[in-house]
Residue frames as qw, qx, qy, qz and C-alpha x, y, z in Angstrom:
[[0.696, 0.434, 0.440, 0.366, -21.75, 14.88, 77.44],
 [0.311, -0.248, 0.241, 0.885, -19.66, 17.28, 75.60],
 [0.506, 0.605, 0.459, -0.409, -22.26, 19.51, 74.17],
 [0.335, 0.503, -0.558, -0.568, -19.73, 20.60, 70.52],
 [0.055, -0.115, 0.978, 0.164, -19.14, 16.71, 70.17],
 [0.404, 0.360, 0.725, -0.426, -23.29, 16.47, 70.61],
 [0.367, 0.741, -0.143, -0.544, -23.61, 19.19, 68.12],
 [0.162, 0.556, -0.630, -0.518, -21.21, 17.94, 65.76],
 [0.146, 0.077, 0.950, 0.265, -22.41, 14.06, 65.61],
 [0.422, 0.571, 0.668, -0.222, -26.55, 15.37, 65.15],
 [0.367, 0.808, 0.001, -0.462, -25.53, 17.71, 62.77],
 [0.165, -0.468, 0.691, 0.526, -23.09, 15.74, 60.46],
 [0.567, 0.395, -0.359, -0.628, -24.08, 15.30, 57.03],
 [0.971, 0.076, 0.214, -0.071, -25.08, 11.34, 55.98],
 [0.548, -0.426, 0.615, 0.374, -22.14, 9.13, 55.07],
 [0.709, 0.265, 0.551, 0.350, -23.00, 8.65, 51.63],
 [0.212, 0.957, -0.199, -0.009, -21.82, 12.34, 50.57],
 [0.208, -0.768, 0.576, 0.188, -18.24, 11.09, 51.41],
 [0.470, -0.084, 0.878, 0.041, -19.02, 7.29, 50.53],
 [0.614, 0.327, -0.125, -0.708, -21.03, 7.62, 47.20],
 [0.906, 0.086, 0.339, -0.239, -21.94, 4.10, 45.69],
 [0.775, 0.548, -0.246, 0.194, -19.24, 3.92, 43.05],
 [0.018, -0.753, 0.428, -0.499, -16.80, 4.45, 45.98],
 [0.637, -0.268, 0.668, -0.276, -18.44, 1.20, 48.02],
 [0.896, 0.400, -0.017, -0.190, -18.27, -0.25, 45.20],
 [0.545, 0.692, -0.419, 0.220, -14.61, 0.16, 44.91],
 [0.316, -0.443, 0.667, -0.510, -13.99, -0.71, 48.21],
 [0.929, -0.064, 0.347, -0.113, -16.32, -4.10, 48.19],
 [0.909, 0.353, -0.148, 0.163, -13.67, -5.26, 45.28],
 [0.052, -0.747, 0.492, -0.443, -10.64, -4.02, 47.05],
 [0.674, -0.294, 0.616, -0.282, -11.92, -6.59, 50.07],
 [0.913, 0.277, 0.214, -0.212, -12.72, -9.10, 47.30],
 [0.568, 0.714, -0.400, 0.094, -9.33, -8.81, 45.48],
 [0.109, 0.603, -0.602, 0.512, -7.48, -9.11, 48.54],
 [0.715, -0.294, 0.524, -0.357, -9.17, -11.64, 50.34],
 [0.908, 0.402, -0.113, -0.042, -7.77, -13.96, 47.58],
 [0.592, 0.510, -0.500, 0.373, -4.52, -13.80, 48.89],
 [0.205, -0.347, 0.624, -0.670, -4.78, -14.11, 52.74],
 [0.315, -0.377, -0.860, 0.139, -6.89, -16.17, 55.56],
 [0.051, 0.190, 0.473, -0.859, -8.28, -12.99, 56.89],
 [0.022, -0.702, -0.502, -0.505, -11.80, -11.18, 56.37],
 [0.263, -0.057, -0.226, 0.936, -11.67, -8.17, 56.58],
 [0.031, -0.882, -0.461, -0.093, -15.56, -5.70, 56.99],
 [0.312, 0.169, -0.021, 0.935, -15.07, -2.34, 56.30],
 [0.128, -0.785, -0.602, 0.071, -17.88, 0.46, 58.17],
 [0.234, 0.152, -0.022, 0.960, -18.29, 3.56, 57.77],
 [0.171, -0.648, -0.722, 0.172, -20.77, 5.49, 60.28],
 [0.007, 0.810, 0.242, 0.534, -22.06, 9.33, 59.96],
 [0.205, -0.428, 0.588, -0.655, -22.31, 9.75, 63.83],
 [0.167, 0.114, 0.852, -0.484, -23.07, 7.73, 67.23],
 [0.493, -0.500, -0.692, -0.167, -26.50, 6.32, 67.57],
 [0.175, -0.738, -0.133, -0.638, -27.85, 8.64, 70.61],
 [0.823, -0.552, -0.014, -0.133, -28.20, 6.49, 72.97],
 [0.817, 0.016, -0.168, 0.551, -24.09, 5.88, 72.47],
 [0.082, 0.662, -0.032, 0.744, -23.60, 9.85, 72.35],
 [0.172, -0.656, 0.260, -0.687, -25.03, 10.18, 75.58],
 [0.879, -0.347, -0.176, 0.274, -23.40, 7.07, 77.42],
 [0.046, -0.981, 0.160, 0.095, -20.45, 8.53, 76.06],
 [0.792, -0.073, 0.467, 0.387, -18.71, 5.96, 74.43],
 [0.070, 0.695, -0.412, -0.585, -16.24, 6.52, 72.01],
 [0.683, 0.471, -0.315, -0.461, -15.45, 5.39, 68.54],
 [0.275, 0.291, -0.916, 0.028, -13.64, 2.63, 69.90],
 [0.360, 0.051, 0.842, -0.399, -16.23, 1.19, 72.05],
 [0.717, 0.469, -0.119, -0.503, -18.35, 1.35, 68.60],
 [0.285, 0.523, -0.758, -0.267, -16.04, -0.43, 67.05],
 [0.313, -0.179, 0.897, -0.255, -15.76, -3.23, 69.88],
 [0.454, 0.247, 0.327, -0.791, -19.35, -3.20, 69.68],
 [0.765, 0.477, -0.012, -0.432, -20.16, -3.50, 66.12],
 [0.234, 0.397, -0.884, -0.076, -17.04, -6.18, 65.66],
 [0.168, 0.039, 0.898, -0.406, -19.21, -8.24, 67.70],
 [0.589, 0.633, 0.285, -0.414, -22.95, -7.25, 65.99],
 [0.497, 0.630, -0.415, -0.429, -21.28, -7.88, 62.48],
 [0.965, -0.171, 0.160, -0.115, -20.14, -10.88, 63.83],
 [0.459, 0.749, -0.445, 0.175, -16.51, -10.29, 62.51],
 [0.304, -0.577, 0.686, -0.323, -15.09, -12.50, 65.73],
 [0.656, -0.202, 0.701, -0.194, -16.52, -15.35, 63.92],
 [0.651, 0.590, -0.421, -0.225, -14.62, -16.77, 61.59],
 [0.973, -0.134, -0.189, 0.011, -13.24, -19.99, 61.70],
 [0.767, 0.019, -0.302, 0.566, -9.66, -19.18, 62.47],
 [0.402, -0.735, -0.203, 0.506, -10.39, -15.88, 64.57],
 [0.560, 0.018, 0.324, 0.762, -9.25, -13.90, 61.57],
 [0.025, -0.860, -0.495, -0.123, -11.63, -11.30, 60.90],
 [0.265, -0.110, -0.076, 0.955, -10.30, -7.53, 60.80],
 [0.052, 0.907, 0.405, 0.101, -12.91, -4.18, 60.95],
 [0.234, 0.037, 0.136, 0.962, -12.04, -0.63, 59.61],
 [0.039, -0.772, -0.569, 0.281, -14.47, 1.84, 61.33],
 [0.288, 0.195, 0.059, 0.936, -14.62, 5.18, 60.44],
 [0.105, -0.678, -0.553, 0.473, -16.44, 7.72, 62.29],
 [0.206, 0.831, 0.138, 0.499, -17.47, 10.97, 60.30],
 [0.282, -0.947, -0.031, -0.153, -18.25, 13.16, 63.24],
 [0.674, -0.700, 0.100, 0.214, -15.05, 12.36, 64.55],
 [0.693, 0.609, -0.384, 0.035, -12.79, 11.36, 61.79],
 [0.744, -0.277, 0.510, -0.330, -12.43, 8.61, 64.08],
 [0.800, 0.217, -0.543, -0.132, -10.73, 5.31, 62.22],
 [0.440, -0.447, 0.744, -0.229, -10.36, 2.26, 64.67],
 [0.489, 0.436, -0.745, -0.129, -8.92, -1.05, 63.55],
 [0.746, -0.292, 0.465, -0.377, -10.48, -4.49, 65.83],
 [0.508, 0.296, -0.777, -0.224, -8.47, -7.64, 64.66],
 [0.843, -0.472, 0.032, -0.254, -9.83, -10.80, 66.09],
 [0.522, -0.689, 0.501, 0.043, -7.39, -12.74, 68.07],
 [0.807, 0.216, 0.408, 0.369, -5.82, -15.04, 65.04],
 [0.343, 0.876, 0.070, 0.331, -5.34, -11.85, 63.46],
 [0.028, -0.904, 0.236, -0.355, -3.74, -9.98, 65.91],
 [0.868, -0.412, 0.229, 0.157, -1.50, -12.94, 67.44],
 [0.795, 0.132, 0.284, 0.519, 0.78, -12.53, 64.02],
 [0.246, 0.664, 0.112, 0.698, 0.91, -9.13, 63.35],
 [0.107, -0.033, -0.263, 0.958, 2.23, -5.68, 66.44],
 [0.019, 0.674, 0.708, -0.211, -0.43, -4.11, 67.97],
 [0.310, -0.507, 0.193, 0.781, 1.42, -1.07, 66.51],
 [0.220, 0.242, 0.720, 0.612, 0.54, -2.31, 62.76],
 [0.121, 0.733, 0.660, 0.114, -2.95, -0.56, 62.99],
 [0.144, -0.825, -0.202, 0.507, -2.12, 2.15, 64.03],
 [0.326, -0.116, 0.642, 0.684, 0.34, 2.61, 60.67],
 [0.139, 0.517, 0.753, 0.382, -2.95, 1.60, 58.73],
 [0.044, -0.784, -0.600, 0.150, -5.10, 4.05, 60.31],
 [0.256, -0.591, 0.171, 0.746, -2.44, 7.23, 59.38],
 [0.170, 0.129, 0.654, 0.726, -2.47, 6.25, 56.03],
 [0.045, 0.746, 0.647, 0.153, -6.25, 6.47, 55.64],
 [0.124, -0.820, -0.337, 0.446, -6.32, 9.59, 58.08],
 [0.161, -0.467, 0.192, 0.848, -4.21, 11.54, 55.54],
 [0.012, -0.228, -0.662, -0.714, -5.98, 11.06, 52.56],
 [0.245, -0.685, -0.651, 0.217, -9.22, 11.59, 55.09],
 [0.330, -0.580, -0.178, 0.723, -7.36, 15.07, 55.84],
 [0.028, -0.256, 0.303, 0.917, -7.52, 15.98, 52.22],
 [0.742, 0.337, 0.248, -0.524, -11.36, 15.00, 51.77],
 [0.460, 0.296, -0.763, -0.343, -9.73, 12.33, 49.67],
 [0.654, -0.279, 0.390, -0.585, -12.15, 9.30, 51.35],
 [0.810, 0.436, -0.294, -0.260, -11.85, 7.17, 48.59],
 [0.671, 0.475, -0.503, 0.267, -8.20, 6.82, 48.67],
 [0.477, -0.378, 0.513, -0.605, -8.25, 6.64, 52.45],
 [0.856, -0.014, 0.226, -0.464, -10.39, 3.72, 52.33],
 [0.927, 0.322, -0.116, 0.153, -8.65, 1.58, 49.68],
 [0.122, 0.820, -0.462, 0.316, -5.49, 2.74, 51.20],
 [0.642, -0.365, 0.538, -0.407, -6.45, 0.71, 54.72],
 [0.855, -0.180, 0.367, -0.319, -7.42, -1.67, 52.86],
 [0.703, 0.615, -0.348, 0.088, -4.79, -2.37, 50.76],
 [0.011, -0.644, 0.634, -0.428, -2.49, -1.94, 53.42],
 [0.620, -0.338, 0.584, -0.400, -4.39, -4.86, 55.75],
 [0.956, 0.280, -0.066, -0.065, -4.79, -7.29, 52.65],
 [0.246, 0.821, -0.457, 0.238, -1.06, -6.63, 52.55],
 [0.170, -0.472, 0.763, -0.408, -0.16, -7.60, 55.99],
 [0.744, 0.005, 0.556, -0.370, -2.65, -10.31, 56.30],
 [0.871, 0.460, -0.146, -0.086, -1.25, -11.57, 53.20],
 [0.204, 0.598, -0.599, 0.492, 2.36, -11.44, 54.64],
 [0.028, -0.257, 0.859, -0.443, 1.26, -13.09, 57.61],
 [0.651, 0.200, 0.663, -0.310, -1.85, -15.17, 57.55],
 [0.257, 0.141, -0.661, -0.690, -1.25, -16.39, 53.43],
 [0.713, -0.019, -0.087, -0.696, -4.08, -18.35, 52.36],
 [0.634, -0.112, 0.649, -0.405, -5.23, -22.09, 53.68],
 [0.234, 0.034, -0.875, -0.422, -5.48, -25.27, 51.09],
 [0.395, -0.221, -0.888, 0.078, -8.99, -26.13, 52.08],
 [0.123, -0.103, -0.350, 0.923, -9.83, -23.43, 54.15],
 [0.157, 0.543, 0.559, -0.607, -13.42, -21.67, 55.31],
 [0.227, 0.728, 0.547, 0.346, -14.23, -19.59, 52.11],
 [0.018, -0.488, -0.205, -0.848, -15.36, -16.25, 51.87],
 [0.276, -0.376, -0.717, 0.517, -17.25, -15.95, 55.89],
 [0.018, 0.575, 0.326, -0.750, -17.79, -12.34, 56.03],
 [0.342, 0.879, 0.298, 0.146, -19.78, -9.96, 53.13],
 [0.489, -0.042, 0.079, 0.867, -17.20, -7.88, 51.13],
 [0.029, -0.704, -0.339, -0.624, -19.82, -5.20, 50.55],
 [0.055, 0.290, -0.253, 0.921, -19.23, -2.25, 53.00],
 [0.238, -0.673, -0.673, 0.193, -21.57, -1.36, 55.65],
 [0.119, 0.398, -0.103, 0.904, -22.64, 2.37, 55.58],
 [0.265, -0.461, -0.763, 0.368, -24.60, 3.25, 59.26]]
């Protein structure tokens, strides 16, 4: 294990200094607003640092991601539509997991778009606008290419953030 990276994820401050509650707040309507115009659901996390026992496998922020796409249960939605927006403090880490309905209609390129935006507003300790950036941006495309169903599943996933 890198020992800075060790350093930096036990020593990073809790997530709700960047994420205060009027911030997930803005973010759970954001998902809610925007999940009115699309088939997707989208779960937005936002984690301080690794869990130890990930730190010193040595997984990265993408094998979190995988991980918790799969423990949030975001791969099950009726039409495979489900998107997650991770963010890693320690790392300033943002990885994008669409399930496979998702990511059949849309470049595998597109996320990577999303995730710039965020990261710049991320670069100027703007977290906020970061966040609602992504997720504007994925209601967007998943509104552009998965519109919404006559009849269709509902609401599946909690719009309320997840802070680890």
């Amino acid at each position: 294990m890198d020992v800075m990276r060790g350093v930096r994820h036990l020593l990073h401050a809790p997530a709700n200094r960047r994420f205060p509650p009027e911030t997930m707040a803005a973010i759970q309507q954001a998902i809610a607003d925007g999940e009115r115009h699309h088939d997707g659901e989208i779960c937005f996390v936002v984690e301080a640092r690794l869990p130890l026992r990930s730190l010193l496998a040595g997984h990265l922020a993408r094998a979190r991601a995988e991980d918790l796409f799969a423990q949030l249960r975001v791969w099950d939605t009726a039409r495979k539509t489900g998107v997650l927006l991770y963010v890693l403090l320690a790392e300033r880490a943002i990885e994008i997991v669409a399930d496979r309905g998702a990511a059949a209609h849309l470049p595998a390129n597109t996320w990577d778009v999303v995730a710039e935006a965020m990261r710049k507003h991320f670069r100027q300790d703007d977290w906020r606008g970061g966040a609602l950036e992504g997720i504007k941006a994925v209601n967007a495309l998943l509104a552009r290419h998965l519109p919404p169903v006559a009849g269709g599943p509902g609401n599946e996933l909690p719009d309320q953030p997840i802070v680890l």
